[in-house]
Steps between C-alpha positions, in 0.01 A plus 500: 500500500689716773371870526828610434511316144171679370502872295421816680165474307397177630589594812353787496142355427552252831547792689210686395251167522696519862588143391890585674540758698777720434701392821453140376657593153793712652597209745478218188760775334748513787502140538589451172785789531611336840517185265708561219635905530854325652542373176380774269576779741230779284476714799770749692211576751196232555211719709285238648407640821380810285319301266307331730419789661363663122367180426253486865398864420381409119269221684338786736446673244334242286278387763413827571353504126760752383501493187855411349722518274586118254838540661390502853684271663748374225852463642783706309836523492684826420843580343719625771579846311137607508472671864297379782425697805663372808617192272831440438592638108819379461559515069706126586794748632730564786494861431097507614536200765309664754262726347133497575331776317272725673223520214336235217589505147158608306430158373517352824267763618269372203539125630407622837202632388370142351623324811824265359621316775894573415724178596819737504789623279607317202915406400626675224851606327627781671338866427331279242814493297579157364300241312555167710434621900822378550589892585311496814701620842304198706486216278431360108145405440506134329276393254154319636501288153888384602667680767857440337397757238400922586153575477581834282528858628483763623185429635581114529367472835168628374451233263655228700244526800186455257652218279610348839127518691623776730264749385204524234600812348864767557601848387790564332666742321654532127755697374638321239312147537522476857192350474445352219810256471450369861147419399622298204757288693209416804270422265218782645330813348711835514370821383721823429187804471547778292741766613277716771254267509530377833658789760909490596458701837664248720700321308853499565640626182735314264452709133198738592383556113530122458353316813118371532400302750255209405332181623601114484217252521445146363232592255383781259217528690661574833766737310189728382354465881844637689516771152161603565583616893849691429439662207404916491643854486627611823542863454654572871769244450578415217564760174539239256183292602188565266139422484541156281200450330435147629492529835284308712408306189697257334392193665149586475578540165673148430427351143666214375315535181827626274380477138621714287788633718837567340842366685815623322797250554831714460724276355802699675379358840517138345877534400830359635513413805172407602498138561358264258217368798391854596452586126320203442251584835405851324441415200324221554223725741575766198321162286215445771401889449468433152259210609327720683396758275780748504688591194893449578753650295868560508620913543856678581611695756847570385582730764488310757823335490637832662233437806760321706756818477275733516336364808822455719607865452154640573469286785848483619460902504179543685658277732771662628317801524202350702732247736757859589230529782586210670838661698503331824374842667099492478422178541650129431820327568757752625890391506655445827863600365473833369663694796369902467544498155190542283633382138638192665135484646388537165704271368537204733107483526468545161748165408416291829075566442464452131569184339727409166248480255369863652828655485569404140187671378562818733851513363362452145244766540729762627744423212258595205373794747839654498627776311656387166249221506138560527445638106691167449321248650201682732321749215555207225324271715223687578435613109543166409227415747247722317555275199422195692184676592412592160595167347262360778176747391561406131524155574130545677370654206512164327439221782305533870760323677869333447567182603909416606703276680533632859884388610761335233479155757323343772617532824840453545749361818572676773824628413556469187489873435629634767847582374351604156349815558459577155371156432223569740404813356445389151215282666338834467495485155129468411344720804652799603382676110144497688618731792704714256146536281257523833326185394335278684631101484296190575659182575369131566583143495536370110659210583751249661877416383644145498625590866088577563592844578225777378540702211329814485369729217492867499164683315627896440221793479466829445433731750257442707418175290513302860111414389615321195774333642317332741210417253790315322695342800141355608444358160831353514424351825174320436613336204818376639359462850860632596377648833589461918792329403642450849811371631489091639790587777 
């Protein structure tokens, strides 16, 4: 077996027996990108030289007899919205083509401080808006499992590079399933943390009260690893971050022993439209928890059928606040045909830097910002949103986790959505109620289709449950042996 086909974990053990050095492992990564990446294209910005250069300082260290972090020397991609000093940060748009930020984001500051060896700057839709990374200014990511079909998105080039073999373990970030759904279509681990779990400072914001950035592996294991290292309050930074009380812990804490735990199947998430295979996938892991000791029963979450509205006009609205920055004066693209005038400045930047998909949603927001409009749409959808919550904490009064569908489909053609952005949006339909509550979301493989393509399921906790998610997911995992499921390419 190649290096770059093992888990973080394993490699992390060959590392610390000094079995591979961490040069060794970087190169045996690169090759593999240099191999296939013109077919899945994952990355907007590979950093090789970089890498190496990380990778040769993790082997001083080691043979120094530092003593080091279990991620020394594991190679990681990162989403390109999540800022890198000196790197190019580019959100997949023309608007930020050129811009190199002069600082770290905290949580690449934290995977500094274990010594990742970062491979560079993962694809993804546009300002993480879109579900297919078919939004990107650059190029569409393709799937690694068949590269006629999208890998999922925002954060599709996250989850592309680790089913692919281009990198153990990715970051990513989640605002409405950003994570989540591209796990499901690549077949790989995705986990969306509890809101303020993991700091924001640095991330390029889409909908700040609904984004969380979060980590892509190929096993539970290696989820709870990358969890373990971003995780905790940063007070300076980041107002919304708190002390979660599992940090540092959860993969220490790994139990696979699940007797006794309740899963709560909503039947509102098993409804139209979901197709018959990716029913069939959950419930049939929903049937192997049973096996396994836990007691599995069905609930109702009525509410969420308004998730989908509710989340566009939240989001929609944060973002057109948060992307009014971006003016063609500070930094970014700049129009060449504005003359001395600054609204056509404004304007021409505005429509020439941002992309369709971004322009909708800006447009959108404004609209139920305006006068007349925000009691209408903007202060429904936020009250609404504290019902979701509440539904949620009633719901977890009954059952320790919910188990769901993650995406209607599998992974669909490159295309075929396109034109439909409405069609693309209802994708959203069983994910974006865990951002409105602040939940966090596991995903992992549950299956294949007839067209072999994975199927994922989704495990729901409460707050701060991430403990009890992954106690599940790992479960899951050994009795399916569902695990480093890897593209062939």
């Amino acid at each position: 077996m190649a290096l770059y086909e093992k888990t973080a974990a394993e490699l992390s053990e060959l590392l610390a027996k000094k079995e591979v050095s961490a040069v060794e492992l970087a190169k045996d990564v690169f090759a593999r990108t240099a191999a296939v990446e013109d077919r899945v294209q994952g990355y907007v910005t590979v950093t090789e030289e970089a890498a190496l250069a990380q990778a040769e300082a993790v082997d001083k260290k080691r043979a120094a007899g530092e003593e080091l972090s279990a991620l020394a020397g594991i190679p990681i991609a990162v989403k390109d919205n999540i800022c890198t000093k000196g790197t190019l940060t580019t959100c997949a748009s023309k608007i930020l083509y050129n811009f190199k930020p002069p600082y770290n984001a905290t949580v690449v500051e934290k995977l500094a401080a274990h010594d990742v060896v970062v491979t560079g700057k993962a694809n993804m839709d546009e300002f993480a808006m879109g579900s297919s990374c078919e939004n990107s200014a650059t190029h569409p990511t393709h799937n690694p499992h068949d590269l006629t079909r999208v890998p999922g998105g925002s954060s599709g080039g996250s989850a592309a590079v680790v089913a692919a073999g281009e990198a153990p373990l990715s970051l990513g970030s989640d605002t409405g399933g950003s994570i989540r759904q591209p796990a499901s279509f690549c077949g790989v681990v995705g986990l969306k943390p509890t809101y303020g779990a993991v700091s924001r400072y640095g991330l390029i914001a889409f909908a700040s009260s609904l984004d969380q950035i979060g980590p892509f592996a190929r096993s539970v294991e290696d989820a709870a690893m990358l969890l373990d290292a971003v995780t905790g309050h940063d007070p300076l930074h980041d107002s919304t971050s708190v002390k979660a009380p599992f940090e540092g812990s959860v993969r220490a804490n790994l139990n696979a022993d699940i007797k006794g735990m309740k899963i709560g199947l909503p039947k509102e998430y098993f409804g139209a439209g979901i197709s018959d295979e990716v029913r069939a996938s959950v419930l049939a892991a929903a049937e192997a928890y049973k096996g396994l000791g836990a007691e599995v029963f069905e609930i109702s979450l009525p509410l969420v059928e308004y998730a989908l509205p509710v989340y566009y006009i939240l989001s929609s609205a944060e973002a057109s606040s948060n992307l009014a920055r971006f003016d063609g004066v500070k930094y970014g693209y700049r129009t060449p045909n504005a003359g001395d005038d600054l609204i056509a400045l404004y304007t021409k930047s505005r429509s020439e830097g941002f992309g369709a998909e971004v322009q909708r949603r800006i447009m959108l927001g404004t609209y139920v910002l305006s006068s007349g409009y925000y009691d209408a749409y903007y202060k429904k959808a936020r009250a609404a949103q504290r019902k979701i919550k509440e539904e949620f904490a009633n719901a977890f009064e009954k059952c320790d986790v919910i188990l769901t569908p993650v995406a209607p489909t599998t992974a669909y053609g490159l295309g075929a959505k396109t034109s439909n952005p409405l069609e693309m949006y209802a994708g959203d339909v069983c994910t974006v109620s865990v951002n409105i509550a602040g939940l966090p979301g596991l995903v992992q493989p549950c299956g294949f289709d007839a067209n072999k393509l994975p199927i994922g399921m989704q495990l729901i906790g409460p707050r701060f449950g991430e403990q009890k998610l992954l106690n599940a997911g790992l479960a899951f995992e050994q009795a399916s042996g569902l695990r480093n499921i890897i593209a062939a390419l």
